[in-house]
N, C-alpha and C positions, 0 to 999 in steps of 0.2 A: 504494500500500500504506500502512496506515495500523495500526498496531502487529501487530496479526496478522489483522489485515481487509483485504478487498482490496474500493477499491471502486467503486461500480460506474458508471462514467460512460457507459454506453449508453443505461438509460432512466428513470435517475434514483431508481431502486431503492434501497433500504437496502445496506449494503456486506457483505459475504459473511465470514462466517469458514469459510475452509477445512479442511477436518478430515484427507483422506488424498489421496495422490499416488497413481495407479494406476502398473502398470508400463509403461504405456507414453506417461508422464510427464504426466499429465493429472491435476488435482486438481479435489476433491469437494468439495462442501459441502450444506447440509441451511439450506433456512427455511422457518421452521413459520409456518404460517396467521395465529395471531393476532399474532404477533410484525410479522408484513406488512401484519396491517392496523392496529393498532397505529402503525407507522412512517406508513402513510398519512395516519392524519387526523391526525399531532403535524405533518405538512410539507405538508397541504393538495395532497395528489398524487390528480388524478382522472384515471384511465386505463381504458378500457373492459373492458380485460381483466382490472380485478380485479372487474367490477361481480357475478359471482355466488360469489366467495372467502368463503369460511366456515370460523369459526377451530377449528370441528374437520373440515377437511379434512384430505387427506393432505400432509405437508410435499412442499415442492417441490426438486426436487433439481439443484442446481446442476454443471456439470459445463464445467472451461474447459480449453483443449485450444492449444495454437500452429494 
């Protein structure tokens, strides 16, 4: 955790801000398109799975869970 970012050491991703907790204690968060690819070419990250991302797609929605 990194002030109110949590982040993200699975694939190298930008770090998440989380926005709400559901009730059954799992928390949300929201990254929008260009903001991810933005992050990409400032840290030189090529991953296959952003190769069709466009930054008015739909945000992606983050959702982490124990």
């Amino acid at each position: 955790m990194k002030g109110n970012e949590l982040a993200n050491d699975m694939n190298g991703l930008m770090p998440v801000q989380l926005r709400k907790a559901t009730s059954q204690g799992e928390y949300v968060g929201l990254l929008q398109p260009w903001e991810i690819l933005t992050y990409l070419e400032e840290h030189e990250i090529n991953n296959p799975i952003f190769k069709h991302l466009k930054e008015e797609d739909n945000p992606w929605v983050v959702i982490i869970s124990e």
